[in-house]
N, C-alpha and C positions, 0 to 999 in steps of 0.2 A: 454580650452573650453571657447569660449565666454560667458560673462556674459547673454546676450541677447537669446542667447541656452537653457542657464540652467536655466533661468525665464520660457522659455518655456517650457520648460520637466516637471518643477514644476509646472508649472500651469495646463499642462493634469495630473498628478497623480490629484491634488487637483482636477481638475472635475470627476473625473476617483472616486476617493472616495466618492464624495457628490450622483451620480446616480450612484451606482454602485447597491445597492438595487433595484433598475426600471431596470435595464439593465442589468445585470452582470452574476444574474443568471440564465439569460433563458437559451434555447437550442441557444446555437449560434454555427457558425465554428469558429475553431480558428484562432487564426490570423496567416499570413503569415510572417515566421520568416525571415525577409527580412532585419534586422538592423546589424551592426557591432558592439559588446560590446565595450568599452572600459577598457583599462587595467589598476586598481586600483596603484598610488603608495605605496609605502612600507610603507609610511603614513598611508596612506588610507585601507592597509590590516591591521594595528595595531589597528586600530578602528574598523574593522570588528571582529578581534579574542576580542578584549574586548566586544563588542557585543553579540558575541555569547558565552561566559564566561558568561557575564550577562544574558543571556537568558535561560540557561542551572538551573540556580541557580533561577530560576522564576522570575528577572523582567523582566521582555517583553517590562515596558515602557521605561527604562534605554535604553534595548538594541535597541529599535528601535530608541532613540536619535542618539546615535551611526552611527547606519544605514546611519540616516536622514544624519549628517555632510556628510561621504562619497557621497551620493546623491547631496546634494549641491553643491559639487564640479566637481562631475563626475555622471553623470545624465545617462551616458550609462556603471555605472558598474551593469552588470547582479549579480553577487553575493549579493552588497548591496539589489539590490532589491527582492533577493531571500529569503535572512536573514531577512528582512525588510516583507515578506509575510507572512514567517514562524514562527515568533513572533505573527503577528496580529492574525494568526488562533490556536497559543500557547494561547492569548487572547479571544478566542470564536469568533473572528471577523471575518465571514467569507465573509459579504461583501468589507470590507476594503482586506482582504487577496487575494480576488482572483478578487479584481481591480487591483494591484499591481503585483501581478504573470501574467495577462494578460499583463500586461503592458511588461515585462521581456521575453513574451512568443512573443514577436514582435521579439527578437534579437536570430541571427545562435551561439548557444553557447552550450555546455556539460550539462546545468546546463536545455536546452528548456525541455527533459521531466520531470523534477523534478515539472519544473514550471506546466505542464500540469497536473503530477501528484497532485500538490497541489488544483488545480481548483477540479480536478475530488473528493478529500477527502472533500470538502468542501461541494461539493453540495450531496456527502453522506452522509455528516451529518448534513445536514439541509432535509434529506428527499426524496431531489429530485433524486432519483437513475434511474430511465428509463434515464434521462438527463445526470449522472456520467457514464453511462455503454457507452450512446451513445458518452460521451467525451475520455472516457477511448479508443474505437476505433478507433476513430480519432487521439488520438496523436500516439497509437499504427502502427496505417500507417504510421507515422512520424518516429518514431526512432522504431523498429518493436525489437531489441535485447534487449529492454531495460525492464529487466527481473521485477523489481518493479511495472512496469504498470502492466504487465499479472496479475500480482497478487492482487493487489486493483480491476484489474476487476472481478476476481474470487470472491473476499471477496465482492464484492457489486451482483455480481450474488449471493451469497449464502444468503444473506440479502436480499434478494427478494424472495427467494424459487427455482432458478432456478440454482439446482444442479446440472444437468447434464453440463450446461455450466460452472460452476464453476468448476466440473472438469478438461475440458478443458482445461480455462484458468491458474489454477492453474498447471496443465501436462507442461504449456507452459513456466509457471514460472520456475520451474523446469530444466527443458530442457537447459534452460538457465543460471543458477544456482541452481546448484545441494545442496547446502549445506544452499542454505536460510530456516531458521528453521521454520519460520512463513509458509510457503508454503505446509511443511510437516505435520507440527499441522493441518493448515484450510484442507488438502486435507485430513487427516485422519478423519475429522468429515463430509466432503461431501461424501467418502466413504461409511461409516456407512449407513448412510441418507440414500444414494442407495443402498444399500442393500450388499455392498462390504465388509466381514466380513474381508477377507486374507488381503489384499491390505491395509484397514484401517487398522490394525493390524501393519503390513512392515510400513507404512507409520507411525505411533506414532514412531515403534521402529526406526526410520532413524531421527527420530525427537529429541527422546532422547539418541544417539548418538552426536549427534551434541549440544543439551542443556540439558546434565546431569544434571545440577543443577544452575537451575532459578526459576523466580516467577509461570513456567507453567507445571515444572517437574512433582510437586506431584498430579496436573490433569491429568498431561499425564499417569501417572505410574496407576492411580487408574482405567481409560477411557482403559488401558491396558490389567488392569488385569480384566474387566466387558469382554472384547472383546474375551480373550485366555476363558473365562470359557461359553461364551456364546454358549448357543446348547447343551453342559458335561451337565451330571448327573452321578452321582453314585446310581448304584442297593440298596436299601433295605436290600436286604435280601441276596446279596455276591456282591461282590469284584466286581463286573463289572462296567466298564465304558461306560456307552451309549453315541452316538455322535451322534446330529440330524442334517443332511443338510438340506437344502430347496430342494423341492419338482423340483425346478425349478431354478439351480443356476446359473447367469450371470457368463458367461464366458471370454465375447468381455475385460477384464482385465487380461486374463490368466486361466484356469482350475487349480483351487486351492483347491481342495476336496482332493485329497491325502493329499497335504500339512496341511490340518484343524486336518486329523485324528495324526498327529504328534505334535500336541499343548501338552505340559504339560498344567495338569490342576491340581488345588491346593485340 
């Protein structure tokens, strides 16, 4: 790589950082991944795994040192500058994070909707979610199987109030990976939300199948057991178990009213 190249490449991140506040995070389209990465050498991947060893362990500044060297040298390795995004927004930075992921989201590589993915988390957590949902379907057009998006766009539909679309998008997660846990957790509380007793129910318990024992077990187990008892009563005055449906129960997930009256309840 010419020196003259990589003055260059370095001199767009550094504008790319200084206006990326003014610029970066409107609604824009994305860019057209139109560049060829470059392939890191074995060098250059040993400073990436120290990097993200470093980053892992909280410093972000180390690691994005790290990054930077590989950059200097190879100005079109998409990983450094994915490691290199993903640090800054480990750092709160989500101007600096999502100049730099745009920059990476120019280049045809495995890594382009991670990169999209990272814009899209940034600008929902600075707020701007009409802007993350509308990014979220744009790169969704882009790489359409890539099951992570569907699902940041469910979790920013549900952060907005719009649960039916969340379900959706979270069905679509799914669909495409069956066994993502995070997927089954947020769709068992969009469930709920709409009014989907059964389904939320199935949907915890596939959840804690797969994450028996995590930091979200013993929410799931307790969010479980409100769910199996909710509508039960017990009689007063004998042994009966009463069991209330709604008056008017959503079917378009399946007719689950036989299934409710075979819940144990405690």
């Amino acid at each position: 790589m010419s020196e003259r190249k990589s003055t260059r490449i370095a001199s767009l991140l550094a504008v790319f950082l200084i206006i990326g506040p003014a610029i970066l995070l409107g609604a824009e389209k994305l860019p057209k991944p139109d560049q060829i990465p470059a392939v890191p050498s074995p060098a250059q991947k040993a400073l990436i795994s120290q990097g993200i060893a470093l980053h892992d362990a909280g410093n972000f500044d180390g690691a994005i040192a790290k990054y930077e060297q590989v950059l200097a040298e190879t100005p079109g390795s998409v990983e450094a500058m994915y490691e290199i995004a993903f640090s800054h927004a480990g750092k709160r930075d989500c101007a600096k994070a999502m100049a730099v992921a745009r920059q990476g989201a120019h280049f045809r590589s495995e890594l382009l909707p991670q990169f999209h993915m990272l814009m899209g988390n940034c600008l929902d957590d600075l707020g701007k979610r009409d802007e993350a949902i509308e990014l979220y379907k744009a790169a969704i057009k882009m790489t359409p199987e890539f099951a992570l998006l569907h699902y940041n766009l469910g979790l920013t539909y549900a952060r907005t109030g719009r649960f039916d679309d969340a379900r959706k998008a979270l069905q679509l997660s799914l669909h495409l990976n069956p066994n993502h846990g995070s997927s089954h957790y947020l769709l068992s509380t969009v469930y709920h939300q709409l009014g989907y007793r059964v389904p939320a129910t199935l949907a915890l318990s596939r959840f804690l199948s797969i994450e028996p024992d995590g930091p979200r077990t013993v929410d799931a187990l307790r969010r479980l057991q409100s769910l199996l008892g909710s509508g039960v009563s017990r009689s007063e005055t004998s042994n009966e178990i009463n069991i209330v449906f709604p008056a008017k129960s959503k079917k378009d997930e399946g007719d689950f009213d036989a299934a409710g009256v075979a819940y144990p309840t405690a």
